[in-house]
N, C-alpha and C positions, 0 to 999 in steps of 0.2 A: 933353547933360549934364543931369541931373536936379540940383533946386534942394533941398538939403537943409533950408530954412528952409521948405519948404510942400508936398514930397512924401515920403510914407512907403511902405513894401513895401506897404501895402493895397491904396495905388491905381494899382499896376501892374497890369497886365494881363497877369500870371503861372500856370505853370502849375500853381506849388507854390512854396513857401518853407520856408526850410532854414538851420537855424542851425550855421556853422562855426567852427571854430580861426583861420584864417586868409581873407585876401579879398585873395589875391594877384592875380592878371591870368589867371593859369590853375589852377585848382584840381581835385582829385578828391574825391568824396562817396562812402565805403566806411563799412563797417562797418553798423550797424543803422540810418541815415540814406538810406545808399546803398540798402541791402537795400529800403528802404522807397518812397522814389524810383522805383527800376528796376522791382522787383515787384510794389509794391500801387499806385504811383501810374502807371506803367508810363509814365513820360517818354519823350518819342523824339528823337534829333538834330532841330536846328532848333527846338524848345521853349524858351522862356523861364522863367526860374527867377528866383526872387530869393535871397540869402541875407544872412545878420545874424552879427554879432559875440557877438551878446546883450544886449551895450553902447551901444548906439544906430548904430553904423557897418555899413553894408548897401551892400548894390550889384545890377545887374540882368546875370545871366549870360546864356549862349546854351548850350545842352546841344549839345556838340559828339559825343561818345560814349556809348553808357551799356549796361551788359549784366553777369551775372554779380557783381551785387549790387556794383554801380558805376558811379557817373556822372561824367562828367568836363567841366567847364564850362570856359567861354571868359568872361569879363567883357565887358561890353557897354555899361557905365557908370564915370566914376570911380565915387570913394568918396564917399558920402551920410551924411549924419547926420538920425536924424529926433529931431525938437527934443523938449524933455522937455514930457509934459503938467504943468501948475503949476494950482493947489496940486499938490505930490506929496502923495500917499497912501497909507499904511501901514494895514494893516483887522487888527486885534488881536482875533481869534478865538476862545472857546474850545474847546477838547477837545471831539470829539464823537467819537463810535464808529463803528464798522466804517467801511463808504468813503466816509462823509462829507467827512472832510478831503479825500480828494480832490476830489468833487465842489465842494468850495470852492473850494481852489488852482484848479484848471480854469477856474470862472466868475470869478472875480476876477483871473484876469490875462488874460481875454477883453474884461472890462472895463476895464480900464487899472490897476488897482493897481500899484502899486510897488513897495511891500515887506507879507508875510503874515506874521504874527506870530503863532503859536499862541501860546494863554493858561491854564496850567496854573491855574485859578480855583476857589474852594473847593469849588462846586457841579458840578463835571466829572465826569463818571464815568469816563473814562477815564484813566490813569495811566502816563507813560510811565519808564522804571526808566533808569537813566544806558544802561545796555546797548541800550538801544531807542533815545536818541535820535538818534545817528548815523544810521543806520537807516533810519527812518522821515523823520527828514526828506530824506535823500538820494532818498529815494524820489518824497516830492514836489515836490523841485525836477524832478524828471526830468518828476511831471504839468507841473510850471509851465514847461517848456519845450516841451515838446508840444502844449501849448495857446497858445504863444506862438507855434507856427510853425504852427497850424493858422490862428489870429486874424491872422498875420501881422504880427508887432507886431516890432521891430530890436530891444528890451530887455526880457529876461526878469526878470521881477520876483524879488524876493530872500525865498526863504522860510528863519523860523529861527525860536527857539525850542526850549522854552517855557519864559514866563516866568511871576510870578506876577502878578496884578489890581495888584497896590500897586506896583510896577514900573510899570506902563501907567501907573497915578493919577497920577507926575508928568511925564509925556511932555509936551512943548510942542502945544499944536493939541488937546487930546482933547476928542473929543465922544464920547458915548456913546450908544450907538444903544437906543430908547425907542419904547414905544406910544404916552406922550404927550410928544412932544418935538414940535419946533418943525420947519415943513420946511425943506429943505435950503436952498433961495432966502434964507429967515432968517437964515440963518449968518454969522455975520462971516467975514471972507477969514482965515486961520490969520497970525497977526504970525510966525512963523518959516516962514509957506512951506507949512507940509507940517499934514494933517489925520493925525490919530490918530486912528480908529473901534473906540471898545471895543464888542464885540459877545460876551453872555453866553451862559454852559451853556443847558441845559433846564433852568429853572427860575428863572434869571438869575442876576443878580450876588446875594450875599450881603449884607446891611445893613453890614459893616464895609466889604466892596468898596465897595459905594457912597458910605457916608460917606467915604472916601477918593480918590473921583472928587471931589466937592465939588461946586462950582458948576459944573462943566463942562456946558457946553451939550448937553443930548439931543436928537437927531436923530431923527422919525418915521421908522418901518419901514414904518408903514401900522394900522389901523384894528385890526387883532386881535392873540393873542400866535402869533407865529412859531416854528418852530423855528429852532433856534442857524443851520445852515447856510442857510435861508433868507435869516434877519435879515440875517447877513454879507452873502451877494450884495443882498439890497435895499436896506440902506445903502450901498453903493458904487455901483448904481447909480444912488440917488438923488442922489448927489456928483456923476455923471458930466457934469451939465447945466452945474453949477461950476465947470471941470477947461477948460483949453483947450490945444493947444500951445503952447508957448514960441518966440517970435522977438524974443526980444533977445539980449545976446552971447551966446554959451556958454563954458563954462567950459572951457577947452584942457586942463585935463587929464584929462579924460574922455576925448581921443582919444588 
């Protein structure tokens, strides 16, 4: 039996990991999971698997069959919960073009982010119309899950969006991420739990954005100006050294 207050899918010794519906005692992996499993990761009976709820509950299977873009697991573990990293972390993005957004969603829930928050800020160039936002965030939740079962991580982070800079201004926790800010070691611990990282366009935030952050503390990116998608990942991973799991109670209804 695996200790869900100190082991996660990462540190199994699996052959793949794989986010499903259910984590019953015997399950089947079909569809474009299975597809993926069987043909490009080509599993074979006797292989070990992990899979995840998305929501923190994961377990360790045994691939008992698999063929015809189908795998069929045996459980091999109860049920695991792997603890939540604290502070939680939400990275408040802006708009960038072409596949950048993905490239973000991808590194930021590699790196434990929690929740992605695209930020429609005045300096964006991109612009998304009510008709697109469905869309296109459906689209990168789908990166944020893929990246979550590549990382191996039990919870896939929550991307949504978009909102406006003055929105983000009065989230509890914001720091905003800065050439000249302060490094993360600096930081006070967030009094509600969770950090809020505003990270701006190409060109940054606009003087009303920023007067509207106010005194929220700026977080170094590093030494020069970044681009937007950079900044994001190097502000969260400079949080990451902050960030620890969680072993005290948890909160029961999460399961």
């Amino acid at each position: 039996m695996l200790d869900p207050l100190s082991v996660t899918p990462a540190h199994v010794a699996a052959i793949a990991h794989v986010f499903v519906d259910r984590l019953d005692d015997r399950i089947t992996v079909d569809g474009d999971d299975g597809h993926h499993l069987q043909r490009a990761r080509r599993v074979r009976a006797g292989e070990t698997v992990t899979a995840a709820d998305g929501h923190g509950r994961w377990r360790v299977f045994t691939v008992i069959a698999a063929g015809h873009g189908r795998v069929d697991l045996q459980a091999l573990t109860d049920l695991a919960r792997e603890p939540p990293l604290v502070p939680r972390l939400t990275v408040a993005c802006s708009l960038t073009k072409g596949e950048k957004p993905e490239l973000v969603v991808q590194k930021l829930t590699e790196l434990g982010a929690d929740r992605i928050l695209l930020v429609d800020a005045a300096r964006s160039v991109v612009r998304w119309d009510d008709d697109k936002v469905a869309t296109a965030i459906e689209r990168l939740q789908r990166v944020a899950r893929e990246a979550g079962a590549q990382s191996r991580r039990a919870r896939v982070p929550v991307v949504d969006g978009p909102v406006a800079a003055t929105e983000v201004a009065v989230m509890p926790g914001l720091v905003v991420a800065a050439v000249d800010g302060v490094d993360a070691s600096e930081l006070a611990p967030p009094t509600d739990g969770e950090w809020v990282v505003a990270v701006g366009p190409e060109g940054g935030f606009d003087p009303a954005e920023l007067a509207a952050f106010g005194q929220a503390p700026r977080l170094a990116v590093g030494p020069f100006v970044l681009r937007a998608e950079t900044a994001a990942i190097a502000a969260t991973a400079a949080l990451t050294g902050r960030r620890s799991f969680s072993t005290g109670e948890f909160d029961r209804r999460e399961w």
